[in-house]
N, C-alpha and C positions, 0 to 999 in steps of 0.2 A: 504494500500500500504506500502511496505518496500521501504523508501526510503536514501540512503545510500551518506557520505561527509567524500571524502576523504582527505591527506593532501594534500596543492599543492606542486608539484613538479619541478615546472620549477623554472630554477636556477635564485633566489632574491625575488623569488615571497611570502609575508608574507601575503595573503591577505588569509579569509577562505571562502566559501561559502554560511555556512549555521551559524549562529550565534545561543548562547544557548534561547535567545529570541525567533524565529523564528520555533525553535525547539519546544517549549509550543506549540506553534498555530498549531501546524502540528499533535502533537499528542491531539489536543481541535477538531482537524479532523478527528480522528481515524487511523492516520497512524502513523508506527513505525519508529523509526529513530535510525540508527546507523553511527556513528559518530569513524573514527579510531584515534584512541590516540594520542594525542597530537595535531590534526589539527588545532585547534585554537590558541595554545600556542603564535604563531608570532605575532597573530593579539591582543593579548589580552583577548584571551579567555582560562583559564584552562579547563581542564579536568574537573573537580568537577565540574562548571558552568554548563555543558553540562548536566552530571547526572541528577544534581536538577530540568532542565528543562522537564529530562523524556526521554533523550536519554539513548541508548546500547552503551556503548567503547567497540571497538574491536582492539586488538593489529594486527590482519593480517589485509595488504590493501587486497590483493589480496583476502579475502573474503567479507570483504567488496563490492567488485566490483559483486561477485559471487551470494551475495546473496541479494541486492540491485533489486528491481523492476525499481526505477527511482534513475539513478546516479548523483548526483549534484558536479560539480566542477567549480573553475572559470576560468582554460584554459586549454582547450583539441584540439583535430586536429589539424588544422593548428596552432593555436596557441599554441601548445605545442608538432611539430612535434617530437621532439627527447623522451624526459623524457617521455610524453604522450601516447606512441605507446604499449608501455606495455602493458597499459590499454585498450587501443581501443582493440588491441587483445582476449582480455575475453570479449568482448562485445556478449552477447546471442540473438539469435535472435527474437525480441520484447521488448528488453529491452530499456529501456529511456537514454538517456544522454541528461542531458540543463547544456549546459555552453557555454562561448565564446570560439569560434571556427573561427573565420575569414575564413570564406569559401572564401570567395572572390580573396583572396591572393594565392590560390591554390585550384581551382575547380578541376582540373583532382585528386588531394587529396580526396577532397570526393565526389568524383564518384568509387574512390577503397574502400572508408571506406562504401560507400551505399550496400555493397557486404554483410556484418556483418547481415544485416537486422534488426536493430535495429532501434530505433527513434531518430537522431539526430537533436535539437531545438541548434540554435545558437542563442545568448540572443541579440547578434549585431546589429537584424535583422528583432528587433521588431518595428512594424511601427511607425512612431509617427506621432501619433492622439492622438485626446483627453487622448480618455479608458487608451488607454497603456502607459500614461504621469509616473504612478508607477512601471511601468513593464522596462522602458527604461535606462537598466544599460550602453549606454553609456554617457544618459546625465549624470548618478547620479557618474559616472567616470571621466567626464571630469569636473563636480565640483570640485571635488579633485585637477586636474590635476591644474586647472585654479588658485586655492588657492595656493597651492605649488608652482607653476612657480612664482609667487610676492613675497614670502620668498627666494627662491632660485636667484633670482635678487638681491635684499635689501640685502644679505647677502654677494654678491658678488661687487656689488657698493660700491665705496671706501668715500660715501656722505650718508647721509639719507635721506628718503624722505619728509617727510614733511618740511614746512619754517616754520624756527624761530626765533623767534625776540631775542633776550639775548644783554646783559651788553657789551657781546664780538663783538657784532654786528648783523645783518640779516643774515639767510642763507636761500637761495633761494631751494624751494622745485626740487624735481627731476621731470624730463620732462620724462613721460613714453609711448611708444608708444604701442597699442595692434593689430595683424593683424589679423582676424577675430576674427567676434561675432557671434560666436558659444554659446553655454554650456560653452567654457572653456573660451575663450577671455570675456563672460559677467561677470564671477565670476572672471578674474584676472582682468577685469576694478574698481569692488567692492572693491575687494581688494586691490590696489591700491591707490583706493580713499579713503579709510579708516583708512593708513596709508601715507595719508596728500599730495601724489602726483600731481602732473596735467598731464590730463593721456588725449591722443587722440588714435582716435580707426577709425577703416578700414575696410569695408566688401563688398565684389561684391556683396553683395543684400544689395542693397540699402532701403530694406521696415524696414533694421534694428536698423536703423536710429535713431529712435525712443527711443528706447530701451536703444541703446549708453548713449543715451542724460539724459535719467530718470534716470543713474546712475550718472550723472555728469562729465561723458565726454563728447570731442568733437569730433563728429564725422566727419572725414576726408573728404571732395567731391571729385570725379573723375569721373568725366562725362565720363563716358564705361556701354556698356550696362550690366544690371543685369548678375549673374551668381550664381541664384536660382534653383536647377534641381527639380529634384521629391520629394517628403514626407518633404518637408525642409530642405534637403540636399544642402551644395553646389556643383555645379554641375565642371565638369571637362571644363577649357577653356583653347581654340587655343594659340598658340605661340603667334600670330601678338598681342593677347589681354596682353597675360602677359608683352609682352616687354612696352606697352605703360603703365602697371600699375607701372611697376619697375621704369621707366621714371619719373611719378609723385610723386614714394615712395623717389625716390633719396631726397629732398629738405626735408621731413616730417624728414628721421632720421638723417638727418647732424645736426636737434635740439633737437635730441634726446640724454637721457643717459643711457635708458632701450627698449631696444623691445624683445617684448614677441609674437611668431608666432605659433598660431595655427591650421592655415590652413590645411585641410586632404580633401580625395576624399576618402569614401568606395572601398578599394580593388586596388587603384591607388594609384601610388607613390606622395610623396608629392608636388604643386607644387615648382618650385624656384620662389622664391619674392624677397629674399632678398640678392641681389651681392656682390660680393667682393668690387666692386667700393662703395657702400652704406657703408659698413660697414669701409671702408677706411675713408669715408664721417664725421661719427661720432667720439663725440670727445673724449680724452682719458680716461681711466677710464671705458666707457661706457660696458654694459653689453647686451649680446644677450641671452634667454632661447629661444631654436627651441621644444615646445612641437610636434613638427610633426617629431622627431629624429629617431623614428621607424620605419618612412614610407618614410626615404632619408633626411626629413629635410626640411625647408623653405626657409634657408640657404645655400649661394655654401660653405661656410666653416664650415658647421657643421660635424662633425665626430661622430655619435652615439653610445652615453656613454661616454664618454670622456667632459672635461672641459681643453679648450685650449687658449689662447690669437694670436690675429691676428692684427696685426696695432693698437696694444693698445687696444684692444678690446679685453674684454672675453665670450669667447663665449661655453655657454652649453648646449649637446645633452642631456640630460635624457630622460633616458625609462625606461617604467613600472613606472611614476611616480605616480598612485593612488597606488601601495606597500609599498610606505614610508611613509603613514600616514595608515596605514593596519586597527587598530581599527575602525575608523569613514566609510572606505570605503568597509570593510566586512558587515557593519550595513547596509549600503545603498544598496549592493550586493544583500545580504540576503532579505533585505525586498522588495527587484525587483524580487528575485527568488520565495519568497512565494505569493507574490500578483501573479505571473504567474503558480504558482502550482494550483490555485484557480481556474483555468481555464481547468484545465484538473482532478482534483480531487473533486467528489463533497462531501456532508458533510460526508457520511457514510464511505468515503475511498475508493471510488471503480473509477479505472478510467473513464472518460465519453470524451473522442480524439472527440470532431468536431473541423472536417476536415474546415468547412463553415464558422468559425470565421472566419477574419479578423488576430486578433494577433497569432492565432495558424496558422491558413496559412504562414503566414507573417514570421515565424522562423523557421518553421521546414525545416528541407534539406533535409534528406534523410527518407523513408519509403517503408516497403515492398522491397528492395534491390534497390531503385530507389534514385537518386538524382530526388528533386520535388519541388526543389524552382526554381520559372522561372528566378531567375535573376544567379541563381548559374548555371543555364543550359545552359544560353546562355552565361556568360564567359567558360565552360566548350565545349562549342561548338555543345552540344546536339540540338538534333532537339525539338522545342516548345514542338511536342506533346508527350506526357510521355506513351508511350509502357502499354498497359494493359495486368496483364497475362492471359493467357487464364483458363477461367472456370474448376473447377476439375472435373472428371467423377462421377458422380451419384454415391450416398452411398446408401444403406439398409437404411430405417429409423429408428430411434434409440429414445429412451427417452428422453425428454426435459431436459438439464444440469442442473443443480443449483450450481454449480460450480462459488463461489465466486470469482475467480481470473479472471473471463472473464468480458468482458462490450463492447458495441458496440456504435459504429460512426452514424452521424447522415443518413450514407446509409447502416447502416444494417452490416457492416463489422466488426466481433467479433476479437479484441484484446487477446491472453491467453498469460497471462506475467504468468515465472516462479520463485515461492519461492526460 
């Protein structure tokens, strides 16, 4: 397989796809890799790196794109409606694209991009289960996010966190609060903890309790029922439920100096947790990071992108925050995207698409000109059942192909990707 990494394009984005590491293994598969000049440069990776892995540089993206069997990037469609459209455009039909796509946030988006017929794999959208625990580029992003919201706090707090004892006297450690335990609320309670805080933490699923606690916080109680949806997601809850949680958050950050909110809903805007009346509540100095700034915010005063002060209070939107630490989070990208190559590429290089996985079900959206993820269908408005097309008329029969660039599904259905 020709599989092709272009640079990203959307405006701040330093993170790369495919790392020169990544790159060994994929040609220790028998596939080719080309790689256009300079794509790594942001994250940490020269050009030269790439080489000695066994990659092709190529100065034009757009051949790149052209000559690519499977196209790897880390935001396309909806996630990269504007800069990104270029590219969807040279999309051949059969050709691969895996990357984050946020179908969810504009399904009628790719229901025109299923038009292309090509294979879009959104990585968003891999399930989590066990298997796919390495293939899951949001957890291995929301690590990042979770680490980075604790430095971007700590740097913003006009105290340190940890207590300590000195000649000059005690100083009493910072009181940090985290609103979900997620991926990213569990890695900013570590972090946290780690630079000496007293950190409590908040989750409508309460089975995560647990978890909290084995890193050395405390976790918060609010007797409200769970708000666990499917696959381990948190699921979307009712008005009547957030008012009563904002109700019992009021008292939590009036003792607070730090809250860090990373609550999200797949495809749904972020909830509001946290009011102006709370953040009034809180005392001066104090600092807000809204990790959910790209999806409206946790926050009523958060403005995404922006770092603004409100009642003494500073409060920061960041987005695209796994781009600021690009090296570590290209590494983790990359080795989500190659453990999921693994599943469509087998040892000799030849594609082998079942359909019947699990994790390939579970990402793909479009195929055959069809949007075919049933959750992307039904925000889309599509009816359940997916249109089969109709059988082609009888050919002459012909010689058996050998025709290396072909490989078929586990129903028989031949894939021919073009050189």
């Amino acid at each position: 397989m020709i599989i092709g990494v272009t640079t990203e394009n959307f405006p701040g984005e330093r993170r790369v796809a495919l790392v020169p590491a990544s790159v060994s293994t994929l040609r220790k598969m028998n596939n080719e890799v080309l790689v256009e000049r300079g794509a790594g440069i942001s994250a940490g990776f020269p050009d030269a790196a790439y080489e000695q892995a066994g990659a092709k540089l190529v100065n034009d993206r757009n051949e790149v794109i052209r000559s690519a069997e499977i196209l790897l990037q880390v935001r396309a469609a909806v996630a990269n409606p504007e800069q990104g459209q270029a590219d969807i455009d040279q999309l051949k039909s059969g050709q691969i694209l895996i990357a984050q796509c946020d179908p969810l946030s504009d399904a009628q988006k790719m229901v025109s991009l299923a038009e292309k017929n090509a294979l879009i794999f959104a990585l968003e959208m891999v399930p989590r289960i066990t298997r796919a625990q390495s293939m899951d580029v949001l957890s291995s992003m929301a690590t990042i996010a979770g680490y980075k919201a604790v430095l971007l706090a700590a740097s913003h707090l006009p105290q340190m966190f940890p207590m300590m004892m000195t000649a000059a006297g005690t100083l009493a450690p910072a009181r940090v609060f985290i609103v979900g335990a997620g991926v990213a609320g569990l890695q900013a309670i570590a972090s946290a903890r780690r630079m000496g805080a007293v950190v409590n933490a908040y989750d409508v699923r309460p089975v995560v309790k647990e978890q909290v606690e084995s890193l050395g916080a405390k976790f918060v109680e609010m007797e409200l029922e769970g708000g666990e949806g499917s696959g381990g997601y948190a699921k979307e809850m009712g008005e009547e439920f957030l008012k009563k949680q904002r109700e019992m958050m009021l008292k939590v950050l009036a003792e607070s100096e730090v809250v860090i909110t990373t609550a999200a809903v797949p495809g749904k805007k972020a909830p509001l947790l946290v009011t102006e009346e709370m953040v009034e509540a809180m005392p001066p100095g104090s600092v807000v990071v809204d990790l959910a700034a790209e999806r409206g915010g946790n926050c009523a005063l958060t403005k995404p992108g922006e770092t603004i002060e409100v009642h003494g209070v500073t409060i920061l939107g960041p987005l695209n925050v796994p781009s600021d630490i690009p090296k570590h989070a290209s590494q983790m990208y990359s080795n989500n995207v190659t453990t999921f190559l693994k599943l469509l590429i087998n040892k000799e290089g030849k594609l082998t698409l079942n359909l019947s996985d699990e994790v390939v079900k579970g990402t793909l959206v479009t195929h055959q000109g069809q949007v075919v993820h049933p959750l992307v269908r039904q925000v889309a408005g599509l009816p359940e059942e997916i249109e089969k097309a109709a059988p082609p008329e009888p050919e002459p029969p012909v010689e058996e192909s050998t025709d290396s660039n072909s490989s078929s599904d586990d129903n028989g259905d031949t894939y021919r990707l073009q050189s």
